[in-house]
Backbone as a chain_set.jsonl record, in Angstrom:
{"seq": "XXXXXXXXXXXXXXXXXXXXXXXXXXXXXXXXXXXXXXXXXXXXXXXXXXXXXXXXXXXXXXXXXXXXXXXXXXXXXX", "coords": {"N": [[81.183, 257.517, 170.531], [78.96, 255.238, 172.293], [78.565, 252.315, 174.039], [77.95, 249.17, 175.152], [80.198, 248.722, 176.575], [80.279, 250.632, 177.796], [78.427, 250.79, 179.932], [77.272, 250.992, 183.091], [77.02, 249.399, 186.051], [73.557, 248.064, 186.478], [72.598, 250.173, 185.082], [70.319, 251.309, 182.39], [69.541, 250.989, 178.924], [69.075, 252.21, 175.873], [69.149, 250.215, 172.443], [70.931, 251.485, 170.077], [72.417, 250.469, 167.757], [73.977, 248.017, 166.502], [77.347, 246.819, 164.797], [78.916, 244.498, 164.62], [81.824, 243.272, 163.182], [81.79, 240.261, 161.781], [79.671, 238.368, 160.158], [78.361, 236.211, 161.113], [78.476, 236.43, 164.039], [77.183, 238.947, 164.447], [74.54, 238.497, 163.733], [74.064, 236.164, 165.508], [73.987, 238.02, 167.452], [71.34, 239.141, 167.087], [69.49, 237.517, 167.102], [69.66, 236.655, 169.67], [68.61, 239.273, 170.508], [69.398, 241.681, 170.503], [69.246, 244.316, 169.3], [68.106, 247.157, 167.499], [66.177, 249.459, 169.049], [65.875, 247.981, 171.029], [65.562, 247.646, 174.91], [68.094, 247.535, 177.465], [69.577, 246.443, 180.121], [72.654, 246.508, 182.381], [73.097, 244.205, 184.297], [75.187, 242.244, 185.662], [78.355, 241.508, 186.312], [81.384, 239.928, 185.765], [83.946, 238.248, 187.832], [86.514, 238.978, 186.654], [85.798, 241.026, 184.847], [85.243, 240.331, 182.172], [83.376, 237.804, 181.083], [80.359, 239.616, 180.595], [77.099, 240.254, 182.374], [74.132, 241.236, 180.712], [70.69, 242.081, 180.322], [68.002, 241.576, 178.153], [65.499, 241.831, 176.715], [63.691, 240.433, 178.632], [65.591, 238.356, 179.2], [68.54, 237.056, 180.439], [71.318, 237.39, 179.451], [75.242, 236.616, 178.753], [77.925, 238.275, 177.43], [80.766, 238.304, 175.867], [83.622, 240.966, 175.892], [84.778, 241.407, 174.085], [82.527, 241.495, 172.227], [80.495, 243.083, 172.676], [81.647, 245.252, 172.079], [80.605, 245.968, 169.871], [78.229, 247.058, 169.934], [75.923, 249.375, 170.02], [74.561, 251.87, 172.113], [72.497, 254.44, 173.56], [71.712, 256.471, 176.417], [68.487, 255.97, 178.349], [65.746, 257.376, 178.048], [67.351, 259.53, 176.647]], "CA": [[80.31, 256.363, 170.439], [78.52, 254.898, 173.917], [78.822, 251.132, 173.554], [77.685, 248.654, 175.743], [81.285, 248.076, 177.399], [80.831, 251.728, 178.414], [77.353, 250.872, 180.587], [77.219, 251.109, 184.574], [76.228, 248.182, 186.614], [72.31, 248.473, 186.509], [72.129, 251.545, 184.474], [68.651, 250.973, 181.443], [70.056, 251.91, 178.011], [68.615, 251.48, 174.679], [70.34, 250.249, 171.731], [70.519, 251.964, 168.382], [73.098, 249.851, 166.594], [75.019, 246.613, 165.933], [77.855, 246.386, 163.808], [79.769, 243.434, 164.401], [82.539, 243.139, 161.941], [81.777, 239.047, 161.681], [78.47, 238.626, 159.817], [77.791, 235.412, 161.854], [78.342, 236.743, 165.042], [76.423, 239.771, 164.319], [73.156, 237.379, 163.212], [74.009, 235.66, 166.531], [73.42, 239.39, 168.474], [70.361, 239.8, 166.858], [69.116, 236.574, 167.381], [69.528, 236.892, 171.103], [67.654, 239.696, 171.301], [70.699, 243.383, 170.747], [68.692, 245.206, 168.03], [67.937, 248.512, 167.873], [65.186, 249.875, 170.03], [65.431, 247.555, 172.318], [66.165, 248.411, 176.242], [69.482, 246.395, 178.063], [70.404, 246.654, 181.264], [74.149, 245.462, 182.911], [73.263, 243.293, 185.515], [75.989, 241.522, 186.41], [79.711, 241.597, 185.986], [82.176, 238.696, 186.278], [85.62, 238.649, 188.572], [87.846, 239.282, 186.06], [85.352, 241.975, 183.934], [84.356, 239.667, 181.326], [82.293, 238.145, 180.516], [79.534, 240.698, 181.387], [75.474, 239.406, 181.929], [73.149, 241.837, 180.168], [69.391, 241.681, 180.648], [67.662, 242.214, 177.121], [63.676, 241.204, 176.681], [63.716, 239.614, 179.668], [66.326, 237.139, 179.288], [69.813, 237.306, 180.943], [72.875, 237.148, 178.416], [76.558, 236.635, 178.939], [78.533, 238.656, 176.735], [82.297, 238.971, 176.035], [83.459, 242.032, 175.82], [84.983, 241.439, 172.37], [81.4, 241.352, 170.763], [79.615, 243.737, 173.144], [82.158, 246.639, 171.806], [80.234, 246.602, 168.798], [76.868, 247.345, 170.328], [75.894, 251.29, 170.77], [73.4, 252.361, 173.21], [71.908, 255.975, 174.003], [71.085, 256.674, 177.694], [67.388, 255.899, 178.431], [65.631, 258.766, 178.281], [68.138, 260.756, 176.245]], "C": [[80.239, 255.679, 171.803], [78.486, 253.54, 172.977], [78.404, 250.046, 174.846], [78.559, 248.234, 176.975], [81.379, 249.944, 178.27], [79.495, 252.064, 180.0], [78.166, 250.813, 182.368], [76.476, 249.974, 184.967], [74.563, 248.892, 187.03], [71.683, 249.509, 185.462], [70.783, 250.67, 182.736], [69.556, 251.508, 180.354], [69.02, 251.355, 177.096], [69.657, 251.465, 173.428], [69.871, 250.746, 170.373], [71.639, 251.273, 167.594], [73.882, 248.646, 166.754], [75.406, 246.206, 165.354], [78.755, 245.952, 164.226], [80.384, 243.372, 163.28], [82.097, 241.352, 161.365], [80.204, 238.984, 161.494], [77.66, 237.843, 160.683], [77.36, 235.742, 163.046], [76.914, 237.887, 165.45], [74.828, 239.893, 164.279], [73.161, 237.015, 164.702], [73.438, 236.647, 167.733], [72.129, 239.753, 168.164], [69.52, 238.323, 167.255], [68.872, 236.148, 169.227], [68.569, 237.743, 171.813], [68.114, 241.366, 171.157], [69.937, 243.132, 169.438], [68.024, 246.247, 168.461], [66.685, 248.85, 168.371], [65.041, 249.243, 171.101], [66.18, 248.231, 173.638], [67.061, 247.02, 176.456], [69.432, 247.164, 179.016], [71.839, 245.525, 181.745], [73.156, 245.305, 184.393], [73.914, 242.797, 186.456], [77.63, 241.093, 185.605], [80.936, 240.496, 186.589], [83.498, 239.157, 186.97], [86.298, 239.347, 188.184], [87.045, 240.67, 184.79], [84.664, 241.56, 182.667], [84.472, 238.078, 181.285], [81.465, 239.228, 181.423], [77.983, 240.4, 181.388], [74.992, 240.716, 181.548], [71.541, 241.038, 180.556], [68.719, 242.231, 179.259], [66.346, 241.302, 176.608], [63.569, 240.249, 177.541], [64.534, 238.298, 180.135], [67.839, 237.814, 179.605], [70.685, 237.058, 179.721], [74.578, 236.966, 178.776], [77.408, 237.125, 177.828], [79.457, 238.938, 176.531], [82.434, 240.415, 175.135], [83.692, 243.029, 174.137], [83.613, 241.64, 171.425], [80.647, 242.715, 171.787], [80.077, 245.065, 173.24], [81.398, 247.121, 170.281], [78.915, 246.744, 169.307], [76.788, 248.777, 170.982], [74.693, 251.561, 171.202], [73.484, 254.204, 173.201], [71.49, 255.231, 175.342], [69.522, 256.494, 177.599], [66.9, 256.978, 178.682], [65.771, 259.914, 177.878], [67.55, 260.334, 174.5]], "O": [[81.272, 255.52, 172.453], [78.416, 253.492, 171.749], [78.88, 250.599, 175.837], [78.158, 247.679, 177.998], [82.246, 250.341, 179.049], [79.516, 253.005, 180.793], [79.353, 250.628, 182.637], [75.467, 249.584, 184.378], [74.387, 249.92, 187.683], [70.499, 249.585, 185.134], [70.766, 249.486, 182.399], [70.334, 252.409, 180.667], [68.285, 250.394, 177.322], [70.611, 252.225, 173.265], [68.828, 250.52, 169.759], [71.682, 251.75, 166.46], [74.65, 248.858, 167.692], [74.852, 245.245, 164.82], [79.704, 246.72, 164.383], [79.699, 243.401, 162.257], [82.154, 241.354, 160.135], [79.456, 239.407, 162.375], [76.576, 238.253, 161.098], [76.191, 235.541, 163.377], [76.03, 237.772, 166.299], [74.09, 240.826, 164.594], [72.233, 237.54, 165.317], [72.708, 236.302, 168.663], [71.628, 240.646, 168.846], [68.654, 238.636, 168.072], [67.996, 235.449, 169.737], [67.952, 237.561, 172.863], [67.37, 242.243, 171.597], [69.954, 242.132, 168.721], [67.445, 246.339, 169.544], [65.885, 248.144, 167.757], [64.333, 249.607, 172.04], [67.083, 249.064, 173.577], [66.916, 245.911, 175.942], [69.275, 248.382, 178.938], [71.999, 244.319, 181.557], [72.715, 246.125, 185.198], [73.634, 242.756, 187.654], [77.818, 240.494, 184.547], [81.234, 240.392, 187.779], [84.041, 240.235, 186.73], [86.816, 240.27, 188.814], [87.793, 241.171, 183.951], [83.745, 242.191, 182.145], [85.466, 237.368, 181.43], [81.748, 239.608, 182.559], [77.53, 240.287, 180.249], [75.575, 241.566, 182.22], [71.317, 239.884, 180.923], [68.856, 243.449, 179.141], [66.433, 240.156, 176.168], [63.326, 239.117, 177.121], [64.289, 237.499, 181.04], [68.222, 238.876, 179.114], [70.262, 236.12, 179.045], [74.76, 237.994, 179.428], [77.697, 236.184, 177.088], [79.619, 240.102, 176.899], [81.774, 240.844, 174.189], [83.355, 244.04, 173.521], [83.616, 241.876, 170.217], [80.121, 243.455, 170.956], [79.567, 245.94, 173.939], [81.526, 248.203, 169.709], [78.312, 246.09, 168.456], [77.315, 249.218, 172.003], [73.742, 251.417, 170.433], [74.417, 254.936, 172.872], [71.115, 254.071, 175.509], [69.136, 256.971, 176.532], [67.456, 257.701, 179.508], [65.151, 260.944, 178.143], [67.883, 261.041, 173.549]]}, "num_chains": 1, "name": "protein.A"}
């Protein structure tokens, strides 16, 4: 399973899934914008590794890494 914590700074993915164990949180990822088909790119990566910014419908995100292990991506392309 490819996961969002497994992306490359810059690299395009798309996401096919989001299962957050925490129903709220999970509402909160979709609400942002992490649902399936869409494209993400890593942007930008903090000092210490997390948080991590994502780029997802044109809006920047900050994501810890705790919630952005439940998010699975395919390679763009693939």
């Amino acid at each position: 399973m490819i996961t969002l914590l497994n992306m490359k700074l810059n690299q395009h993915a798309v996401i096919t899934s989001v299962n957050h164990p925490d129903e709220g949180m999970e509402r909160r990822l979709f609400d942002l914008g992490f649902y399936p088909g869409t494209t993400v790119e890593k942007v930008l990566v903090s000092p210490h590794q997390d948080p991590v910014a994502y780029r997802v419908r044109g809006t920047t995100v900050a994501l810890r890494n705790s919630d952005a292990q439940y998010i699975q991506i395919k390679e763009e392309g693939k």
